[in-house]
C-alpha positions in Angstrom: 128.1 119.8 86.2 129.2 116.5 87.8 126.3 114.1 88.0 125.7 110.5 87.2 122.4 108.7 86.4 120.9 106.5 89.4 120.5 103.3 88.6 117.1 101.3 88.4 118.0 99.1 91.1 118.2 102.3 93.8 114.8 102.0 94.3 113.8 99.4 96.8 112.1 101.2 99.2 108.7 99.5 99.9 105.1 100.8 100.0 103.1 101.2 103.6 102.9 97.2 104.5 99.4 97.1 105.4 96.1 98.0 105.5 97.1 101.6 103.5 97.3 99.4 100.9 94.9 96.3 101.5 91.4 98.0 102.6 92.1 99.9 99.6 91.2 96.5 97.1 89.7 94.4 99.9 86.6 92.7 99.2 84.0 92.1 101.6 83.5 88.0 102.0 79.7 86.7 102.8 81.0 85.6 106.2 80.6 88.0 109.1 80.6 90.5 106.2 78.9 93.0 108.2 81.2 92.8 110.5 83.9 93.2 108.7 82.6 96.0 106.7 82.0 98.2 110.1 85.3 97.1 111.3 87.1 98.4 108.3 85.3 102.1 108.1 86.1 102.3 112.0 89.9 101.4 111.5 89.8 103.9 108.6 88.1 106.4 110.5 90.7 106.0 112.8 88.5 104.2 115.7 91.0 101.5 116.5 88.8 99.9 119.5 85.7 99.8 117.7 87.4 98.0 114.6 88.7 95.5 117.0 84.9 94.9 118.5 84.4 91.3 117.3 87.2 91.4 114.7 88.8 88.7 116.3 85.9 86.7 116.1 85.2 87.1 112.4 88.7 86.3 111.5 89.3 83.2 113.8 86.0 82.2 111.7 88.0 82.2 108.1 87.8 85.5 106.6 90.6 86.3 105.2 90.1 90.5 105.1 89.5 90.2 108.6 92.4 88.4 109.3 94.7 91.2 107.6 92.8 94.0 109.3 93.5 92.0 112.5 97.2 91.1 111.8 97.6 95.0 111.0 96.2 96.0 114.0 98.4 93.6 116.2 101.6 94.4 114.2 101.3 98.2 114.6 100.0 98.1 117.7 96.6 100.2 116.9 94.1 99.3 119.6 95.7 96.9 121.2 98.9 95.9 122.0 101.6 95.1 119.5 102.5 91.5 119.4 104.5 91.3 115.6 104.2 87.2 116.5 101.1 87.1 116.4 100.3 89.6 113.5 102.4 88.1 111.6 100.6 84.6 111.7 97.4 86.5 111.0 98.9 87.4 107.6 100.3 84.6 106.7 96.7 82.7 107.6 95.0 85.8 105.2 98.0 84.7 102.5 97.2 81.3 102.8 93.8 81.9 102.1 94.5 83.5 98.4 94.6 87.0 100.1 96.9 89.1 97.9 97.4 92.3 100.3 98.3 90.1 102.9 100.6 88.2 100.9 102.2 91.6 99.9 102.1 92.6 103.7 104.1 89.2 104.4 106.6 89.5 102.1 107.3 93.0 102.6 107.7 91.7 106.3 110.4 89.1 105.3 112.2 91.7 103.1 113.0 94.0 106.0 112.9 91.8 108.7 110.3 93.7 110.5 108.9 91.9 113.0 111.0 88.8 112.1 114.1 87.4 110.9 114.3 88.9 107.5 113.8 85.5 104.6 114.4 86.7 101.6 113.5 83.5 99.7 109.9 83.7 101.6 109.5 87.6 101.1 109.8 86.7 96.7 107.6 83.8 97.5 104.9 85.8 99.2 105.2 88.4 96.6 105.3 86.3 94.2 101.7 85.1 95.6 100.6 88.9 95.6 101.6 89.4 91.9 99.9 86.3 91.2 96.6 88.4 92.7 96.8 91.0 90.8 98.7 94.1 92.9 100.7 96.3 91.2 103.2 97.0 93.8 104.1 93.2 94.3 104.7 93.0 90.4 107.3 95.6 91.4 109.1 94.5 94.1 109.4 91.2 92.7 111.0 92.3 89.6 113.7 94.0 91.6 114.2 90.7 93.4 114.7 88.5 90.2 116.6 91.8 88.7 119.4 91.5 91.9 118.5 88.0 92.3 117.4 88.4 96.0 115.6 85.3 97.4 116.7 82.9 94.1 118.0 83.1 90.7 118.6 86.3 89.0 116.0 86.9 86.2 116.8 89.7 84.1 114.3 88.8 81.3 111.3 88.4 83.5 113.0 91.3 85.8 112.0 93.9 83.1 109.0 92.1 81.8 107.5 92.8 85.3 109.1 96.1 85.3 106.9 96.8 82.2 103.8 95.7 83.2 104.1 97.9 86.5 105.2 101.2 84.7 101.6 100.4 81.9 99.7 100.3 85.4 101.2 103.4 86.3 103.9 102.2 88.8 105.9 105.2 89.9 108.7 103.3 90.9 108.2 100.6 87.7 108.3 104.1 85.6 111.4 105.0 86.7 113.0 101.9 86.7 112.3 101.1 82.8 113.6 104.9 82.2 116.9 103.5 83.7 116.8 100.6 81.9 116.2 102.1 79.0 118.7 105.2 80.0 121.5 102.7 80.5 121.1 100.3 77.7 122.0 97.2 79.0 119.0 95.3 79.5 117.5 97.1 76.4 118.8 98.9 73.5 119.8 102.3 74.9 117.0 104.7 74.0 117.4 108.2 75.5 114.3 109.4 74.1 112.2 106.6 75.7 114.2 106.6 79.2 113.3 110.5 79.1 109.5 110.2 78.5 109.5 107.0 81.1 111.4 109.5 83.5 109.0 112.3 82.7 105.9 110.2 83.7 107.4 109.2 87.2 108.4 112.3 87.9 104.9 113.7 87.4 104.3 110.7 90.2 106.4 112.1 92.5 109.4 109.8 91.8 112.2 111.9 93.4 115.4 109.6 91.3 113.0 110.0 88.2 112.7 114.1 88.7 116.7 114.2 89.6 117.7 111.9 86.4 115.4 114.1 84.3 116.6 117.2 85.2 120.4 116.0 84.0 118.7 115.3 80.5 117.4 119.0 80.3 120.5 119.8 81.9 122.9 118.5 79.1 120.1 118.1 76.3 120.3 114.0 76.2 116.9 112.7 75.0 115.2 115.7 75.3 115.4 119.4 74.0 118.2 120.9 76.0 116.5 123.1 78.7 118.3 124.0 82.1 115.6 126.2 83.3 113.3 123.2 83.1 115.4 121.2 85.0 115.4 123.7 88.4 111.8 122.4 89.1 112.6 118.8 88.7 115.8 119.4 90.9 114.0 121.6 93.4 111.3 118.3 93.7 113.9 115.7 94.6 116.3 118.1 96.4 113.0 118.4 98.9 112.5 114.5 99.1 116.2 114.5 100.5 118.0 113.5 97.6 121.3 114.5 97.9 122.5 114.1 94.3 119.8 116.5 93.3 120.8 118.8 95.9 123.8 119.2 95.0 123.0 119.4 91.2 120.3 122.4 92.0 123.2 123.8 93.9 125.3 124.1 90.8 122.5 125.6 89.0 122.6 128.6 91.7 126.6 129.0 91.7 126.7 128.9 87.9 123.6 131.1 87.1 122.5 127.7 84.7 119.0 128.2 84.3 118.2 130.3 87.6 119.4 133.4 88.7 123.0 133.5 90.5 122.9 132.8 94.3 125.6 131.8 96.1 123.6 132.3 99.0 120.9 129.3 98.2 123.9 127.7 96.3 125.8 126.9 100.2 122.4 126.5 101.0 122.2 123.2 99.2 125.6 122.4 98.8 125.4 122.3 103.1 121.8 120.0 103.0 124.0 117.8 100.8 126.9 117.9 102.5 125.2 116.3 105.2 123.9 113.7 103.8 127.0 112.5 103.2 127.3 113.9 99.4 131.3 113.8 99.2 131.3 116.5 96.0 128.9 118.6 98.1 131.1 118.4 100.9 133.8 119.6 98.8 132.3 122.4 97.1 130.6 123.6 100.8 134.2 123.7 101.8 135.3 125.7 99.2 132.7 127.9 99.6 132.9 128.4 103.3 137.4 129.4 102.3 136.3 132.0 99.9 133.3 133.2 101.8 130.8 133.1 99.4 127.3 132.6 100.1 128.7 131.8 103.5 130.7 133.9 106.0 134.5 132.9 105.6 134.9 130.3 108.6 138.3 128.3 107.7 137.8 126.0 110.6 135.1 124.7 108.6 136.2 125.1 105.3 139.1 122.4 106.8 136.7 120.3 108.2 134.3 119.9 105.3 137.4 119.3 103.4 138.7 116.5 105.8 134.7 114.8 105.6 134.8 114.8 102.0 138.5 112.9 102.2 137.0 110.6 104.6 134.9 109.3 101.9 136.8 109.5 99.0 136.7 112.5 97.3 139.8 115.5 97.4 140.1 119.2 96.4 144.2 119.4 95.9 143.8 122.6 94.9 141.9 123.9 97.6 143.8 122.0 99.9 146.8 123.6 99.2 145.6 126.7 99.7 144.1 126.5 102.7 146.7 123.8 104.9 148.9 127.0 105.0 146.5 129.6 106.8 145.4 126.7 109.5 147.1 127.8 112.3 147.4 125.0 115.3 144.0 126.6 117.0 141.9 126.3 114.3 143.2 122.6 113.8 142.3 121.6 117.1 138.4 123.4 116.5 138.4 121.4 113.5 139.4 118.0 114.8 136.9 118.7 117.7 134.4 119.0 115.0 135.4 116.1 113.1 135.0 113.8 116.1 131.7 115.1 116.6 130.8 114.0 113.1 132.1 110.8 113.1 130.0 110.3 116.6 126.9 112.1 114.6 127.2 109.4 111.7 128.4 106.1 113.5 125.2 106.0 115.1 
């Protein structure tokens, strides 16, 4: 089976900005505590205008939990209008203040540009702050920052070091990312055993690249006790988050009989949710399936036109090819050109 590890670095994507994560470890201050306390189980209970009753007043007096409830509310527009400008300076007057969520919240704003122009040097900065504070997730996106050397100098040393400490506090993402480290030996002596259990343990976090890269090891036996049966649960899990490699790699499993039972069916099933997400070897093998109708009704139109997708992007079936150019007759060329401008439309968007 085809399949390639994903490396650490994939995993960028950052936590909610705000207030999922900040009323979470917010202290209460002595000023306007009260408050703030009410105004925080309102917004949590999802009573927007009754957080915002004399929230403004308690931040524009110098409490910095207010001030990131406040600059929440603003940026997301929850009981009052969104204004990003102004939320924005809420959180950096919160940061300023030593307030670690809202230095997280800051920097996760310059890293996307949400709300501003995106700064990379200011989003390391800021989470360089909320590391500084103690939060978990900051430790983590900094160290893919010094890993790809976003917003400064590369830092591989420090990169993993951080990497570490996250996955030991339980760091999904951090988990996966020393499994990879360790999976592709370049950082740190390749250890296949190591990258497995590190794999293992995001996985059980819900860390869909963790599940995929995991399910490849039972797959093939690497690290772990060779088990392709195990591996069509870990597949299944990230082939439901939308990852397309695992997709297609659960869709193998179901053409081959590997681990499962035989199903073409739920094979073209996958190899199609693949497919459209732009999985060139999905694209392939859909197209294949769609000439020899199995698991599919025979359609050679699309069999062409998967086929012409998948060149798009790199990636041929010469043989198939070659068998099906001869049966396309000028009709079902012009269907399948249709339908190759509509995809091009569908995906330039």
């Amino acid at each position: 089976m085809p399949h390639m590890f994903r490396p650490f670095l994939a995993v960028l994507s950052l936590p909610s900005l705000f207030l999922s994560l900040g009323l979470a470890v917010l202290p209460v201050t002595s000023l306007s505590a009260q408050t703030f306390e009410e105004a925080a189980k309102a917004y949590q209970a999802g009573d927007y205008v009754g957080a915002m009753t004399g929230l403004r007043e308690t931040a524009l007096g110098g409490n910095a939990d207010a001030q990131l409830l406040l600059g929440t509310m603003l940026f997301n527009g929850q009981g009052i209008e969104a204004d990003y400008v102004e939320g924005l300076r809420w959180f950096k007057s919160s940061a300023d203040a030593g307030n670690a969520a809202a230095a997280f919240a800051l920097a996760s704003a310059y890293r996307t540009g949400a709300g501003t122009a995106r700064n990379d040097a200011q989003a390391r900065m800021y989470f360089e702050r909320a590391n500084t504070g103690g939060l978990i997730a900051a430790k983590f996106e900094l160290a893919n920052m010094l890993a790809s050397g976003e917003g400064g100098s590369a830092d591989s040393e420090r990169a993993v070091q951080l990497f570490q400490e996250a996955a030991d506090a339980g760091h999904p993402g951090a988990l996966y990312s020393v499994g990879a480290i360790y999976a592709a030996g370049q950082l740190k002596p390749q250890d296949m055993d190591r990258a497995a259990a590190y794999f293992r343990k995001a996985a059980e976090k819900g860390q869909a690249d963790a599940a995929y890269n995991l399910g490849l090891m039972l797959v093939e036996g690497t690290g772990v006790e060779k088990h392709p049966a195990g591996a069509v649960e870990f597949f299944q899990f990230a082939a439901s988050e939308g990852l397309a490699e695992a997709q297609t790699a659960l869709a193998f499993l179901y053409a081959n009989g590997t681990g499962v039972e035989k199903n073409e069916a739920k094979a073209a099933t996958w190899f199609n949710e693949a497919a459209l997400r732009g999985d060139t070897l999905a694209q392939t093998r859909l197209a294949r399936m769609y000439f020899l109708g199995k698991g599919v009704e025979k359609d050679l139109m699309a069999a062409y036109t998967w086929l012409s997708i998948a060149r798009q992007g790199g990636q041929d079936d010469p043989e198939l090819a070659a068998l099906l150019e001869p049966e396309m007759t000028p009709e079902l060329l012009a269907k399948a050109e249709e339908a190759l401008k509509d995809w091009e439309a569908a995906t330039s968007q």
